[in-house]
C-alpha positions, 0 to 999 in steps of 0.5 A: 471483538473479545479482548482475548488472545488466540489459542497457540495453534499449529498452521495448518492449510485449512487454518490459512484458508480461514484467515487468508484475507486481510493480508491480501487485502494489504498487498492490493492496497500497496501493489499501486503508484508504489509499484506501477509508477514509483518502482517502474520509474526507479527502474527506468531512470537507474536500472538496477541501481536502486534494487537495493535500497527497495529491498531494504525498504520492504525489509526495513518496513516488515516489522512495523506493518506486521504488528498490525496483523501479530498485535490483533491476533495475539490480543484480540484488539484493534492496533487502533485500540492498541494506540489509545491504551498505550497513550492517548497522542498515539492514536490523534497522532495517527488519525492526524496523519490518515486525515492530512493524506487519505483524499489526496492519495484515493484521488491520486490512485483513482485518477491513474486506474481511470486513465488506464481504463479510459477506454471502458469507461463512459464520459469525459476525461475529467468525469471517467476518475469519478465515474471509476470512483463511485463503481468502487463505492457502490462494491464497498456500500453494497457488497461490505467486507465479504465482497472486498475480500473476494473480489480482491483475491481474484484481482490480485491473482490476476495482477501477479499472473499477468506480471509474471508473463510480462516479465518473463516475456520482458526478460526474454527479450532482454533489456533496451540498454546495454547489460554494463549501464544497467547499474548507470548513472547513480542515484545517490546524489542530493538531486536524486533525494526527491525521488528516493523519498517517494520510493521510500514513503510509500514502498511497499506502503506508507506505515499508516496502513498497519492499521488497516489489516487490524480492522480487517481481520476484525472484519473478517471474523464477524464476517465468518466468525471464525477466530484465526490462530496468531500462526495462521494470522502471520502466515496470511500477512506474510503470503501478501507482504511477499507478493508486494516485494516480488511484484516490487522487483519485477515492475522495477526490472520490467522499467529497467529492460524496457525504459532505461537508456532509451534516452525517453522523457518519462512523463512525470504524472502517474496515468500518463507514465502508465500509459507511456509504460504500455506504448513502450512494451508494445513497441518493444514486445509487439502489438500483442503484449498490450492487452497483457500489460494494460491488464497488468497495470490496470488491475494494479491500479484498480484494486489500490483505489478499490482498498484505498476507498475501505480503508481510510475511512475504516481506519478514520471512523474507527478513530473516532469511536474510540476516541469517543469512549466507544469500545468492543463492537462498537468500534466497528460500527457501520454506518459511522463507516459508511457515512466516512466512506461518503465523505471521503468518496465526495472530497476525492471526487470534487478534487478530481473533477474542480481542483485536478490541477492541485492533484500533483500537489497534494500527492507530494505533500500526502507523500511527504507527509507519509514519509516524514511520519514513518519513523514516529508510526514505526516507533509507536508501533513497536511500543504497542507491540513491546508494551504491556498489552501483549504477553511476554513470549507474543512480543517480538524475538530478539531478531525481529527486535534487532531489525526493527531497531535498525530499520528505525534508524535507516527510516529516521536517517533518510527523513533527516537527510531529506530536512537537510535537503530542504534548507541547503 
C-alpha cells in the first residue's frame, strides 16, 4: 500500500460504493456480546436508566475508533504502522493487549452464536462452538477478503431488518413494567460498578479494533485496487458506527420492554441469556416472534465470530511484520495471516472444548483487560493522528479535538473508579 495521501475528493454515491466495506466490517464485529447481551442486559436490569451512559460511550469512543479509517485514508499507511513510526512501545503495547484478549474473546463470541444455532448445527453441545468456528475458518481461508466483505453486508443487513421489525413489534406491544420504574432502580452504586465496566469496555467495541479497519481498507484496495478518497473513507466508517449505536439503543429498550420488572433471574452466561431473551419475546409477543428474533440474534452473533476470527489474526500477524522491519506489502502478507488465522482458530477451539468451564474467566479478564487499556489505546491514537505523519489541515478539528479530550477524561475516570473498587 503507497505511502501516499488520497486526493481531496467530493463523496459522492459511486465514491462510497467503492469504499463501503471496512466500515461495516467494523459495526459487524461490535454489533455481538456488546449489543445482544451486555446492552440487552442494561436494559433488563435498569430500564432506561443507562440509555445515557451508552450514548455517551459510543460518542466518547467515535474519535479514537475513527482514526483508524482518517489516519489510513489521509496517509496511505496502516494505523499499525502508524503506531511503530510514532514510537516503537506504541505498537508492543498494543500487539500486548490483541494477544492477552483475542482467544478468549473469539471463544466467547463463538460459543454464544453456537448456542443459538444449536439446532442447525451437527454434534454435541461441546462440539457445535467449534463445529460453528472451523465453518467461519474455512469462509476466511477459502474466500479471503472479498468474501467477508460480502457476505457480511448481507449479514448485517439482515441483522439491522430483523432488529427493526423486533422492536417496532416490541414497542408496540409496550413495555413488561410500568412506564413510571423504567428508569428504576439506579445503577450508580459501587455494586453496579462490574456491570458498567463490561458495558463500557466493549460498547460499542474495545478500542483495539481501530486497528482493524486500517487493514481492511488496505485489503480492500488490493482487492479491487481501487483508492478510496479520505470523504468517501469517513463516510463509510461513519454508515456502520451509526448502525452499531441505533442497534446499541434499540436491543437495550428491546430488554428494557421485554425483560425489566418481570422479577426473572437473568441467566449470567451469554448463550443462555440469549436464549432466555428469545423464550421471553415469545411468551410476550406470541409464538410467531421466534423465528424473527432467534435470526436477529443469530446473525448478530455469527457476523462478530466470523470478523472476529479475520481480525485478531490480521491485527497480530501484521504487528509482527512490522516489528519485524517488514514494510509496504509485505505488511500484508498471507500466509503469515492465515498460519495466525490457524493459530487463533486451535486455541479458541481447544478452549471451547477442554477448558469451556474457564471460558467465563478469561472473558472478564479479556474484558478488564479491554477496559482498563482504553484510556492508553485512545491516547495513542490521538497521538498518531496529531502527529507529524498526517498533514496539518487532515488532523482532527478543534471540535473532534475537544470531544477526544473529554472522552479521555470520561474513559480515564471510570478506569480509576473501577481500580477504586478493587481495593475498598
Amino acid at each position: 500500500m503507497p505511502s501516499v495521501p488520497t486526493p481531496h475528493r467530493r463523496l459522492t454515491l459511486q465514491g462510497l460504493k467503492q469504499a463501503l466495506g471496512p466500515g461495516i466490517l467494523l459495526a459487524s464485529a461490535a454489533i455481538g456480546g456488546s449489543h445482544l447481551v451486555a446492552s440487552t442486559q442494561a436494559g433488563a436490569l435498569y430500564g432506561l436508566g443507562l440509555l445515557g451512559l451508552l450514548l455517551a460511550a459510543n460518542l466518547f469512543k467515535y474519535p479514537f475508533l475513527l482514526v483508524g479509517s482518517r489516519f489510513t485514508a489521509a496517509t496511505g499507511l496502516s494505523l499499525l504502522e502508524g503506531y511503530q513510526r510514532q514510537s516503537s512501545w506504541y505498537l508492543l503495547a498494543y500487539l500486548l493487549v490483541t494477544l492477552s484478549t483475542g482467544i478468549a474473546n473469539i471463544a466467547a463470541v463463538t460459543a454464544v452464536a453456537a448456542s443459538l444455532a444449536s439446532v442447525l448445527l451437527p454434534g454435541t453441545a461441546a462440539q457445535q462452538p467449534v463445529v460453528l468456528l472451523l465453518l467461519c475458518l474455512m469462509v476466511l481461508l477459502l474466500g479471503h477478503y472479498r468474501t467477508l466483505d460480502r457476505l457480511t453486508k448481507w449479514v448485517v443487513s439482515l441483522l439491522v431488518v430483523s432488529t427493526l421489525f423486533a422492536a417496532s413489534a416490541t414497542l408496540m406491544h409496550g413495555p413488561s413494567a410500568p412506564y413510571s420504574e423504567l428508569f428504576s432502580p439506579s445503577p450508580w452504586t459501587w455494586t453496579s460498578l462490574p456491570f458498567l465496566v463490561a458495558l463500557m469496555g466493549w460498547m460499542p467495541c474495545p478500542l483495539d479494533l481501530s486497528a482493524w479497519t486500517s487493514l481492511w481498507i488496505a485489503a480492500k484496495e488490493r482487492d479491487t485496487g481501487h483508492r478510496s478518497s479520505l470523504k468517501a473513507v469517513e463516510a463509510d466508517f461513519n454508515l456502520g458506527y451509526g448502525a452499531t449505536v441505533v442497534m446499541a439503543v434499540l436491543f437495550l429498550i428491546l430488554g428494557a420492554w421485554v425483560m425489566h420488572g418481570t422479577g426473572v433471574s437473568l441467566a449470567p452466561e451469554g448463550g443462555a441469556f440469549a436464549k432466555q431473551l428469545i423464550h421471553l419475546f415469545t411468551a410476550n409477543l406470541g409464538s410467531w416472534s421466534a423465528p424473527l428474533i432467534a435470526v436477529a440474534a443469530f446473525t448478530t452473533m455469527f457476523s462478530t465470530t466470523l470478523t472476529c476470527l479475520d481480525g485478531y489474526p490480521r491485527s497480530a500477524a501484521a504487528s509482527i511484520q512490522i516489528l519485524r522491519g517488514q514494510s509496504g506489502a509485505a505488511v500484508y502478507n498471507q500466509r503469515q495471516q492465515q498460519l495466525w488465522m490457524l493459530l487463533h482458530f486451535a486455541m479458541a477451539a481447544a478452549v471451547l472444548l477442554w477448558w469451556s468451564g474457564s471460558l467465563g474467566s478469561l472473558v472478564t479478564t479479556a474484558m478488564w483487560v479491554s477496559f482498563v487499556t482504553t484510556p492508553l489505546l485512545a491516547w495513542m491514537n490521538l497521538q498518531v493522528m496529531q502527529g507529524s505523519l498526517v498533514a496539518p489541515h487532515e488532523r482532527f478539528g478543534p471540535t473532534m479535538l475537544l470531544i477526544s479530550r473529554i472522552g479521555l477524561l470520561f474513559l480515564s475516570l471510570f478506569v480509576v473508579l473501577f481500580a477504586v473498587s478493587l481495593v475498598s
